[in-house]
LOVOTOR-355894 format. One record per residue (C-alpha): z, y, x. Coordinates in pm, whole numbers, padded with zeros to 5 digits, always signed. Layout:
// residues N
ZYX...
***
This chain:
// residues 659
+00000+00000+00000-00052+00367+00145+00256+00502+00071+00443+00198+00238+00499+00177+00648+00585-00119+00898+00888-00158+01077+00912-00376+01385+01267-00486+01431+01376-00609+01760+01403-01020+01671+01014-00907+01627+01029-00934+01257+00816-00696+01034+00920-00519+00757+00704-00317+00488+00881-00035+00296+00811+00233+00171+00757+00586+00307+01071+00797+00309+01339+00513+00390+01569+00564+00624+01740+00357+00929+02037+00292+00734+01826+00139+00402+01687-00060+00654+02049-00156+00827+02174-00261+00450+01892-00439+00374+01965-00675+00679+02351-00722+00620+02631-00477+00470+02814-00551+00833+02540-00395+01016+02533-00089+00749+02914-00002+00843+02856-00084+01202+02576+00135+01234+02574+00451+01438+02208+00615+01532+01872+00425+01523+01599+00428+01737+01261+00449+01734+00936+00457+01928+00867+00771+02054+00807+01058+01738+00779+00774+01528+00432+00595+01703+00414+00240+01766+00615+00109+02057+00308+00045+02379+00206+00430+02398+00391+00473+02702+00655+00733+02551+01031+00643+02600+01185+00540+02245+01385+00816+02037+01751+00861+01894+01747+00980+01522+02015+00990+01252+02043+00731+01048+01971+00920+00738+01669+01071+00919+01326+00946+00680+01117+00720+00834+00753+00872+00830+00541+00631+00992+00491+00331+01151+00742+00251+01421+00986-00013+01628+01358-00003+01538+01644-00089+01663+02009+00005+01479+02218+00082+01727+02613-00035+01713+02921+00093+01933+02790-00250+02147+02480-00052+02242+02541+00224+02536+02290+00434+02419+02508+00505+02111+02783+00671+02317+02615+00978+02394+02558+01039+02055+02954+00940+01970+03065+01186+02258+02811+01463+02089+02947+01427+01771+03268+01408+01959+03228+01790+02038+03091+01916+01767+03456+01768+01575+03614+01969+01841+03405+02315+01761+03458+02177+01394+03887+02195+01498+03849+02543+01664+03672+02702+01405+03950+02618+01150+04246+02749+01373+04044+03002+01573+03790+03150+01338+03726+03455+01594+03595+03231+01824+03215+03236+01897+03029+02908+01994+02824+02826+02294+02705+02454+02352+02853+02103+02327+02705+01803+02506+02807+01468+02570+02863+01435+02955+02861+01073+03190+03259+01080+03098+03314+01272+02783+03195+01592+02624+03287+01969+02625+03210+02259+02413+03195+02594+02563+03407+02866+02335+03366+03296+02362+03742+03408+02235+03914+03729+02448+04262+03532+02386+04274+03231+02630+04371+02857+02512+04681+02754+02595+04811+02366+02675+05008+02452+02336+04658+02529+02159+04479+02196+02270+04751+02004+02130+04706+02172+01787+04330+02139+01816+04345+01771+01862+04577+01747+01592+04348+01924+01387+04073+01689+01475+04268+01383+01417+04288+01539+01001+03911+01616+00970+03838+01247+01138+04104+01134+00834+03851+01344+00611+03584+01108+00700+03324+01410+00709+02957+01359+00693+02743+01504+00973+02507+01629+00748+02143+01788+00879+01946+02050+00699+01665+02264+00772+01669+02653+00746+01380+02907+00791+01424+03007+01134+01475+03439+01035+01728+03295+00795+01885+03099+01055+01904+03381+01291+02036+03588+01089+02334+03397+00955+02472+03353+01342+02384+03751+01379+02588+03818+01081+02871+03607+01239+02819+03749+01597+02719+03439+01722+02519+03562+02015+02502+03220+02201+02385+03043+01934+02082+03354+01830+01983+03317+02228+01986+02898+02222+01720+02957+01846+01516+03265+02008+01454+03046+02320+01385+02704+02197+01200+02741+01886+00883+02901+01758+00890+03161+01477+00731+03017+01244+00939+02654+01269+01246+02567+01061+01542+02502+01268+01796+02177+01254+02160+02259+01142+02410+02051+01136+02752+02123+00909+03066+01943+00936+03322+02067+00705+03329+02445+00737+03147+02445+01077+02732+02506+01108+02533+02445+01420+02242+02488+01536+02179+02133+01704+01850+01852+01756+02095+01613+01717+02125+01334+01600+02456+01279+01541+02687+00963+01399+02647+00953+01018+03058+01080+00982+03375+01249+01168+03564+00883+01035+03369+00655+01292+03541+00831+01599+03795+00622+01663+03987+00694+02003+03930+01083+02205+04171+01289+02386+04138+01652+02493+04183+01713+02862+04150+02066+02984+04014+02411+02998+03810+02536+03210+03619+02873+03330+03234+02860+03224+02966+03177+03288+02744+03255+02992+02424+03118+03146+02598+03048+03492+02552+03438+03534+02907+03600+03674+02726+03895+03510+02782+03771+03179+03124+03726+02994+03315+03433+03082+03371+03144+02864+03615+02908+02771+03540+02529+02822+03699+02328+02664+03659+01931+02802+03707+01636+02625+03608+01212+02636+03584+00967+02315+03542+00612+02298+03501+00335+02087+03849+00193+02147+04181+00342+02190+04207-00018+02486+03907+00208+02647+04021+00514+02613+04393+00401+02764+04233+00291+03035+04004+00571+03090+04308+00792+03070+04474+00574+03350+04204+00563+03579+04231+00983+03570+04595+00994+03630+04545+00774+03961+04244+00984+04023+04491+01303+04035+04721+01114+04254+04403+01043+04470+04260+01432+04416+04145+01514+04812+04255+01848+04808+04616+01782+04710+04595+01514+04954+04440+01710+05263+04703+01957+05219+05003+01676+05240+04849+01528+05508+04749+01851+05708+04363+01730+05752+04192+02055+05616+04182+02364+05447+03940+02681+05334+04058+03022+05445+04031+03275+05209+03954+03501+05462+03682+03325+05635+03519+03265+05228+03477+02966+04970+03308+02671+05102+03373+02679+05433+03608+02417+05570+03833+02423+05839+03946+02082+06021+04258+02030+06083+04424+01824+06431+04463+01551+06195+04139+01582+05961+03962+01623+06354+04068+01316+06474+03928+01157+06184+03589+01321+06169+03552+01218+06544+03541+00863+06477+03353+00890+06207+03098+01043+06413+03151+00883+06718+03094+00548+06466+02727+00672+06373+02648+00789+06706+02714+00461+06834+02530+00313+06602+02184+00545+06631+02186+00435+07024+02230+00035+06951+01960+00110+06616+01711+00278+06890+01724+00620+06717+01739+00946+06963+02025+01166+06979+01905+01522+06916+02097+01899+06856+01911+02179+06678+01953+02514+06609+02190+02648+06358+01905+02947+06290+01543+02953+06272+01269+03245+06267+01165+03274+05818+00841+03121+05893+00937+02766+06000+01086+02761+05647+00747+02885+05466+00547+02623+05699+00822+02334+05573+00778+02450+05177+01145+02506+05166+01107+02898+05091+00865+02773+04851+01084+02493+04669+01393+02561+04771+01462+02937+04825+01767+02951+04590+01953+02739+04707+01940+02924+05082+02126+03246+05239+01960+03521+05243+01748+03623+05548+01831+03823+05859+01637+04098+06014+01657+04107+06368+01422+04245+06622+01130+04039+06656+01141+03860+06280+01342+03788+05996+01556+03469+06034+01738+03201+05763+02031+02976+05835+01876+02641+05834+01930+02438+05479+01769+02142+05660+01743+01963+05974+01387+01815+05878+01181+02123+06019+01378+02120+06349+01310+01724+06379+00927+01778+06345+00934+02039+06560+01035+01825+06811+00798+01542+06746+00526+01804+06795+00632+01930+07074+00428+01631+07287+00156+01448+07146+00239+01075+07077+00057+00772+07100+00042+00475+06830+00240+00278+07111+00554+00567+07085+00568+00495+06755+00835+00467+06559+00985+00793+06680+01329+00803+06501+01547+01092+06551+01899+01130+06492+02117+01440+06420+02468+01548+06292+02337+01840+06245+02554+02147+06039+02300+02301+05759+02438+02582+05534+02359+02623+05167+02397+02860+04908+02616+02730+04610+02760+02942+04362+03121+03018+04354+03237+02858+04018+03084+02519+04132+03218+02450+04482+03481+02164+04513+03702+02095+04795+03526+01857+05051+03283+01767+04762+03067+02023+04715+03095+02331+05005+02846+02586+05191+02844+02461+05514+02840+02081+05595+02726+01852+05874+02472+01597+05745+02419+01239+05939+02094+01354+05955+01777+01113+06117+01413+01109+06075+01150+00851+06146+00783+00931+06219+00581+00623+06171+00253+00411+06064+00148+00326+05771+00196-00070+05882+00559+00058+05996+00728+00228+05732+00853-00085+05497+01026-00220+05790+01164+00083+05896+01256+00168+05537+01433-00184+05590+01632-00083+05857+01735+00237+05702+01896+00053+05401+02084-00240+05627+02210+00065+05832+02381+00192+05512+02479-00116+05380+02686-00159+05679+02804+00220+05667+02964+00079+05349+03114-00243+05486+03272-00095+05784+03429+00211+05590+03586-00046+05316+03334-00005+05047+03221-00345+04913+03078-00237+04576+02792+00006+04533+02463+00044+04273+02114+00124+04419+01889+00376+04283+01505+00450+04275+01444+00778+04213+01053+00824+04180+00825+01082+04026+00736+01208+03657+00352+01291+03646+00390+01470+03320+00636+01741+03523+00327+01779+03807+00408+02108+03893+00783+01995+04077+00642+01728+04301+00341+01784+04574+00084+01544+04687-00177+01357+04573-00096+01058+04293-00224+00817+04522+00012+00877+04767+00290+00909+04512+00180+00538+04397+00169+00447+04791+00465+00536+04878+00677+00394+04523+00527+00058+04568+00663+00081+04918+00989+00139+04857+01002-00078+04565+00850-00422+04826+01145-00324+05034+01432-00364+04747+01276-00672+04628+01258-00832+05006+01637-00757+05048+01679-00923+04640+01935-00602+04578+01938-00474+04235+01838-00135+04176+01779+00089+03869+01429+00312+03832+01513+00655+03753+01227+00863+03699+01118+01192+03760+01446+01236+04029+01266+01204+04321+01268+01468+04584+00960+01761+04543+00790+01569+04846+00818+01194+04804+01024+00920+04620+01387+00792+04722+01649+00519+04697+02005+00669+04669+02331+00450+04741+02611+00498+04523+02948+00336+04600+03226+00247+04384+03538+00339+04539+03882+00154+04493+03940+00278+04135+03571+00239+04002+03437+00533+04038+03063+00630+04123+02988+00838+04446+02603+00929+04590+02601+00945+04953+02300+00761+05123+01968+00859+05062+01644+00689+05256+01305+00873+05093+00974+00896+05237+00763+01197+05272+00411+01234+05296+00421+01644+05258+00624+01784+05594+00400+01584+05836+00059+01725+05659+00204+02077+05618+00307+02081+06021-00024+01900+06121+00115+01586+06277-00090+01352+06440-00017+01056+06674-00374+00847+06863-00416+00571+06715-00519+00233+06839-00899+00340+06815-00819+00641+07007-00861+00866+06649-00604+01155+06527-00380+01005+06214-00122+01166+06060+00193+00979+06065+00414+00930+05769+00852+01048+05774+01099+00865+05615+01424+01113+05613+01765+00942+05584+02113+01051+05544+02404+00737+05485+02715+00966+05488+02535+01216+05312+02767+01456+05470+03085+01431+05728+03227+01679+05456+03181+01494+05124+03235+01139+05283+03567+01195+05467+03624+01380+05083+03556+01027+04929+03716+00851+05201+04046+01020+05148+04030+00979+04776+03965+00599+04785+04208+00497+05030+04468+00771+04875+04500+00877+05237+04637+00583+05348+04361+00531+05600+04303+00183+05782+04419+00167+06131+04059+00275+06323+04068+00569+06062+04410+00700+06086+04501+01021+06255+04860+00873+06372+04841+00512+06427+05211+00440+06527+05543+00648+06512+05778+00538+06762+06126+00595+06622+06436+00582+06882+06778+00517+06621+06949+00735+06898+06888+00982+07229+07004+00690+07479+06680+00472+07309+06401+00761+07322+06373+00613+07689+06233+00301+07584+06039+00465+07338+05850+00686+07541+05785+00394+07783+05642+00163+07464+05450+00479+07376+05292+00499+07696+05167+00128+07696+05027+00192+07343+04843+00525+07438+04696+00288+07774+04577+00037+07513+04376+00342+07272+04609+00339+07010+04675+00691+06851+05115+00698+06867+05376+00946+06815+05735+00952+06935+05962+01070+06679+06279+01132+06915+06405+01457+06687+06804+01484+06622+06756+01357+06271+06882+01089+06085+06658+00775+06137+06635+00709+05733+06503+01093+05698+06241+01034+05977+06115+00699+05818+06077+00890+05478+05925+01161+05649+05624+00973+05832+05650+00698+05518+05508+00995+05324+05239+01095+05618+05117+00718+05557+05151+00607+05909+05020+00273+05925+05323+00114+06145+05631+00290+06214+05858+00124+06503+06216+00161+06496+06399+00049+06820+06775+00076+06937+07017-00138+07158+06909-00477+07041+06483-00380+07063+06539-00258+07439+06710-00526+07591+06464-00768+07440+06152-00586+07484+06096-00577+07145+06023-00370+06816+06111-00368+06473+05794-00285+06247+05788-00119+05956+05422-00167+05827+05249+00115+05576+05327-00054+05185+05510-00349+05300+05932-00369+05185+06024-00634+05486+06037-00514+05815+05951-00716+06153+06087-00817+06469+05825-00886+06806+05783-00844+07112+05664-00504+07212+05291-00695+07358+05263-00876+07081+05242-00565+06826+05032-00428+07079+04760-00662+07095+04797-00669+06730+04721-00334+06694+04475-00323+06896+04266-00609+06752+04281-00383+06385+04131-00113+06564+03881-00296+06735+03746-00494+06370+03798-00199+06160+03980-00344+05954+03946-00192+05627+04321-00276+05536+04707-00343+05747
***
């Protein structure tokens, strides 16, 4: 019949019915458990058949079903349905304001990786008191069971209403994303109208389990020129179980947070004076970042990479001949003029490697060329967004780059990811997720080079992840402006996600500089760069590194390694002389031999998380012995002074990633 449409369901059943129905006609008409389970639907992409190539849609479940299409009903089992949950999540939270706060003027609300937040305009600030009462008052209109109900106004009409209101967010979010002569979605729940896509979860009853969390600082637009918003964050699930966990993991996060830590532990700090960003090593954090470096050092000589030092400055035009003032111009300081030319603080190491490929002409036979850097680059990031180690102006990136043949580059693309798979093994990371980040042709204009090369250089490192059989997720259109990448993410001791190494391969910087090696024929080829970073930076990675050992470092890694503690003057003798044998075997030890009680100076290195504190009195001396107090262990330890020595010792050698 013409008025009736197919519906492909995913057991690959068909269904005819007829034009208008919705998702959740179709959901009953399967089972009345599905019905109540059901959440959002989706379909093939604006309602075509599934095979065009377009990524399948979200729509409400009430939403009429126009044309032919796939569908799938989508349950609190699917992920996909969270994101819509955690949407409608926030707009029950803008719902709550409204009602308690009707002065306040809304910005945006989306659902986020771990929750959702809505962004508020009120002169009066929130207070700890006023998120209680808002959740209250969220936990009422969830009892109210209220629909999320979508209607279409005239767009003038639409405008108007949020003039009339003073809604000036929401008139800017309609003026730039529709067309005049379109109506515009609206969404009302209860009292509360926005202007929203959607789709949303058919009612405020289905949320189940969602806790408010804090407030933060937000610019209208990001601009520090505009006023200042309120944000207001949040997280839902579909189980309180969930949710009491996820609250859990972010109370041992806080006990983890770097920046408290660093602080305690006197490993770093940023000087107001000196500016935001900036960070300032401490004895402590120093000793630390050396052997991390000294680590990856040693391991570019033994993995046949060159140790190189660059510049921290460059003239403006290496940066227009690399395409970074091109692509990447706002994220850089602002130029200097000195005498002979306007110069940039280098954002990237890349253009300094090339240069010194260049600077000799190489022969298929030199080849692979891999060059290897921890390098300090300096990047502009606004204020409101820096974060402790995580996210600063001025970092030192693990930085190497390979010049190679075609034939070469899958191997050495190969090497690249065993070198960071062992990065994670010898730090104490034995979880991580792999991701291919490649290119989006319909978004040309953000990636260069030609689409064969794109395809090239995909399929390459896609034959590499399938050699090493490592699972990996496709992510499209993340890839960098000049070539495709695979990103590492590890999962640190209390589950959480961190990107650090990156391998990607770039066709662009070797055409743009004009490199050539001879080849075998004695012709001029251009070769192709892989760029590769596997801390990401010495910044962010001693960051994670502190939050997922909650600075209680392994041996190799800690800043103090032993505290010798004399129980009295007449023993700091002996002390000093079992120091001395430590320090001869490497070992990083302290001698605590202060006129303090010997309880007090336990506690007081205890809480410094020295791995092995050694007590020693009357009875240690005489025997040439120790009594060991290892880092989270109740029962302490006799031995012989030799003995803890070589045990030591040994840890530091393995790298132990634990005591």
């Amino acid at each position: 019949m013409a008025d009736n449409i197919h519906i492909k369901l995913p057991d690959g059943s068909d269904k005819e019915v007829p034009k208008g129905t919705t998702a959740l006609d179709v959901a009953k008409s399967i089972s009345p458990r599905l019905a109540d389970a059901a959440l959002v639907a989706q379909v093939s992409a604006n309602g075509n058949p599934a095979g065009d190539g377009a990524r399948p849609t979200l729509i409400d479940l009430t939403r009429p079903l126009e044309k032919d299409t796939d569908l799938r009903i989508l349950t609190e089992k699917d992920p996909e349905a969270l994101e819509v949950y955690r949407h409608s999540s926030a707009h029950l939270l803008a719902a709550a304001v409204l009602e308690l706060f009707p002065e306040t003027k809304l910005g945006h609300g989306p659902a986020t990786e771990s929750g959702f937040f809505y962004d508020f305009y009120r002169p009066t600030a929130f207070t700890p008191e006023d998120l209680e009462k808002i959740e209250k008052k969220m936990q009422e209109l969830v009892q109210q069971n209220l629909p999320y109900a979508r209607e279409f106004l005239p767009r003038s009409e639409g405008l108007q209403k949020f003039k009339n209101e003073g809604d000036f967010m929401k008139c800017h979010f309609i003026e730039q994303f529709t067309q005049p002569d379109e109506k515009i979605s609206i969404y009302k729940t209860g009292k509360f109208l926005d202007f929203c896509r959607g789709p949303h979860i058919p009612s405020t009853g289905k949320i189940k389990a969602f806790k408010l969390l804090n407030i933060a600082g937000a610019y209208w637009l990001g601009d520090e020129h505009n006023p200042q918003l309120q944000r207001i964050y949040g997280t839902s699930f579909f189980s309180k179980k969930e949710l009491d966990e996820f609250i859990h993991k972010q109370e041992e996060a806080k006990k983890r947070d770097h920046r408290v830590l660093g602080q305690q532990l006197d490993l770093f700090s940023i000087q107001e004076l000196a500016g935001p960003g900036l960070i300032f090593w401490h004895p402590k954090g120093g000793i630390i970042r050396k052997e991390i470096e000294d680590w990856m050092r040693s391991e570019y000589i033994k993995r046949g990479y060159s140790l190189v030092y660059t510049p921290h400055v460059a003239r403006r035009q290496l940066f227009q001949t690399s395409g970074h003032e091109g692509y990447y111009a706002q994220n850089m300081f602002d130029f200097m003029e000195l005498d002979d030319a306007e110069y940039r603080v280098k954002p990237m190491n890349c253009p300094f490697h090339i240069l010194i490929f260049k600077d000799s002409l190489k022969s298929y036979r030199d080849l692979p060329v891999r060059l290897g850097e921890l390098g300090t680059v300096y990047r502009y990031e606004r204020s409101g967004v820096m974060h402790g180690l995580l996210r600063v102006r001025g970092f030192t990136q693990d930085d190497a780059h390979i010049f190679c043949t075609p034939e070469q580059v899958e191997s050495e693309m190969e090497g690249c990811m065993h070198f960071a798979l062992d990065v994670l093994k010898d730090f104490g990371f034995d979880q991580f997720q792999i991701e291919l980040s490649t290119w989006n042709e319909q978004d040309r204009k953000n990636f260069v080079g030609s689409e064969e090369r794109w395809v090239l250089a995909t399929r390459s490192l896609e034959n590499v992840l399938q050699r090493m059989n490592v699972p990996y997720k496709t992510i499209p259109g993340e890839a960098a402006y000049y070539g495709p990448k695979i990103d590492i993410k590890l999962v640190d001791a209390i589950g959480r996600l961190w990107q650090l190494s990156t391998v990607q391969f770039d066709f662009n910087l070797p055409q743009r500089f004009g490199l050539e090696y001879v080849a075998e024929d004695g012709s001029r080829k251009q070769p192709l760069m892989v760029h590769r970073a596997l801390y990401g930076s010495v910044e962010r990675f001693f960051g994670v590194l502190i939050e997922h050992y909650a600075g209680a470092f392994p041996v190799w890694l800690s800043p103090v390694q032993a505290v010798m503690i004399p129980i009295s003057e007449r023993h700091a003798e002996y002390a000093n002389k079992v120091a001395a044998q430590l320090k001869e075997a490497g070992v990083r030890v302290d001698v605590d031999a202060r006129n303090e009680k010997m309880n007090a100076k336990i506690r007081e290195h205890a809480l410094q998380k020295v791995p092995f504190l050694l007590v020693v009195g009357d009875k240690e001396a005489e025997a040439g012995k120790v009594n060991v107090r290892t880092r989270g262990k109740e029962k302490t330890e006799d031995m012989p002074a030799a003995e803890f020595i070589e045990k030591i010792k040994k840890l530091i050698a393995e790298k132990s990633p634990g005591l």
